[in-house]
C-alpha positions in Angstrom: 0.0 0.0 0.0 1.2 3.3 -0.8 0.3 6.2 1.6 -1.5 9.4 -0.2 -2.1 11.4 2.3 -1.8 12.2 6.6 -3.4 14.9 8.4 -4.4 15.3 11.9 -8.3 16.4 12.5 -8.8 18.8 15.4 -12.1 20.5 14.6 -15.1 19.0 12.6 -14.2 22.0 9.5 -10.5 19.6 9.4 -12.7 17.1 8.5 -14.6 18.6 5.7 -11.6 19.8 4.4 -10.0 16.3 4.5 -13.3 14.6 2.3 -12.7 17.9 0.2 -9.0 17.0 -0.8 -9.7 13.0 -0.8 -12.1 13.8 -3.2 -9.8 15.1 -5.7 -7.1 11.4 -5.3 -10.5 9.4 -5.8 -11.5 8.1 -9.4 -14.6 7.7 -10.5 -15.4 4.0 -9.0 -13.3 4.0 -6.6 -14.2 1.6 -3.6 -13.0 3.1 0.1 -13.0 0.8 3.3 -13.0 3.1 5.9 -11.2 1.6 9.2 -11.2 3.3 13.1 -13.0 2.4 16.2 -16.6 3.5 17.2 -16.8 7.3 17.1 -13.9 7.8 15.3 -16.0 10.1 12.3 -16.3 7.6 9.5 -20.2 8.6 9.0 -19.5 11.8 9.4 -16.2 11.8 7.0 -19.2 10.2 4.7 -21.2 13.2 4.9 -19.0 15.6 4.1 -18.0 13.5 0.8 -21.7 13.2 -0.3 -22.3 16.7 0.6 -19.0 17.3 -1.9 -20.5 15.4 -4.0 -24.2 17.9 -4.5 -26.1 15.4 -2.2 -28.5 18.0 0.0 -30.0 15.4 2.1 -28.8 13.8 5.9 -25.8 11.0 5.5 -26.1 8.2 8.5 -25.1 5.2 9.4 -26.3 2.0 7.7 -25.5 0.6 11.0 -28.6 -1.2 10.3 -29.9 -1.5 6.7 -26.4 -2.7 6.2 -26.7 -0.1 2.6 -27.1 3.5 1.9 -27.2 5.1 -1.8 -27.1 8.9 -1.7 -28.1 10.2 -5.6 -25.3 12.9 -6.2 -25.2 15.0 -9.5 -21.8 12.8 -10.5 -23.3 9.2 -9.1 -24.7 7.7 -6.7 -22.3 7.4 -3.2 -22.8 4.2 -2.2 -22.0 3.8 1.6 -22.0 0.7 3.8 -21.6 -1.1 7.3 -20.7 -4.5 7.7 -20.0 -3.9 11.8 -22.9 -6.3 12.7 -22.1 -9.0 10.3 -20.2 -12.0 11.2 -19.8 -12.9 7.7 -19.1 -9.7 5.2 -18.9 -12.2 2.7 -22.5 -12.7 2.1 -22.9 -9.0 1.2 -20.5 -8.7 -1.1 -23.2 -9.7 -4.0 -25.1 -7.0 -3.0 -22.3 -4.5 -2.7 -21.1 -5.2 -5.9 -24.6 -4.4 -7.9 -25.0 -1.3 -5.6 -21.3 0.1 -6.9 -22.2 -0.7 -10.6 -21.8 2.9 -11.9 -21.0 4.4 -8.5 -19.3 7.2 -8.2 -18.3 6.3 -5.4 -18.5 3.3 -2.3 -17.2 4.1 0.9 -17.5 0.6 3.3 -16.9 0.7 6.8 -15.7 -2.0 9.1 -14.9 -3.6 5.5 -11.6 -5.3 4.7 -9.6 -3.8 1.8 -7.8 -7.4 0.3 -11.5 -8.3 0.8 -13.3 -6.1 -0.7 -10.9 -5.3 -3.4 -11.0 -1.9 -2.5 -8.4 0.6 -4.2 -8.3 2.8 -0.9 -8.2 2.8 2.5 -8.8 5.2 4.9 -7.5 4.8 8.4 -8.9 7.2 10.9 -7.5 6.7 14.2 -7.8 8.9 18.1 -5.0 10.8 18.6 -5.4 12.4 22.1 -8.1 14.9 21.9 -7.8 15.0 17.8 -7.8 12.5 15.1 -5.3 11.0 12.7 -6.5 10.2 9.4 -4.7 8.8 6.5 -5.5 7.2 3.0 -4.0 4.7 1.2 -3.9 3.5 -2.1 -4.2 -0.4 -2.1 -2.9 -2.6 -4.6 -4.6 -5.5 -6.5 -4.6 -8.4 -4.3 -2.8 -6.7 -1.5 -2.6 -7.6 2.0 -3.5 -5.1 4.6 1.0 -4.4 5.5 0.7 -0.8 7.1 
């Protein structure tokens, strides 16, 4: 894996501004797993993408309906949450027709090598801030970071 980019979030506007930039290093298609514990702003970084994106509506967490698609005026974001699954596997059918002409799929709690995800987005606490970085992941690459 090759690390893109590192910056430390202090304030919710350093997070907007971080789903801003990652915007720009993301092709259309491109499949995100987003990675951090509980509270760590993955939703929220999700929002702020969308909202990039044109989408006016409220982003949450698919926590429960497992799938969200937000209709954006570039594609639809397609954002999921395999958290309560004990095998992600059996989604992965699903996940795959949701993407088909994505602009984008962000998938948290998701495994890049799994997935086949070309990013990765590590958001981790960092005493009273956050550290967030994004990776570009290889074909067939093991998580090595």
């Amino acid at each position: 894996m090759r690390l893109l980019l590192s910056r430390k979030l202090s304030r919710l506007e350093d997070t907007q501004a971080l789903a801003e930039e990652v915007l720009g290093l993301l092709p259309r298609g491109a499949l995100v797993a987003l990675e951090g514990p509980l509270g760590a702003g993955k939703t929220t970084f999700v929002g702020f993408l969308a909202r990039a994106l044109g989408f006016p509506g409220r982003v949450t967490s698919p926590t429960y309906t497992l799938i969200h698609t937000y209709p954006t005026p570039e594609g639809p974001v397609v954002h999921a949450d395999l958290y309560r699954l004990k095998d992600p596997s059996l989604l992965l059918g699903q996940l795959e027709a949701a993407l088909e002409g994505a602009r984008l799929g962000l998938v948290e709690w998701g495994e890049p090598h799994l997935l086949g995800a070309s990013h990765l987005l590590r958001l981790s606490p960092e005493g009273e801030a956050r550290r967030a970085e994004l990776w570009e992941v290889g074909p067939g690459e093991e998580e090595g970071v």
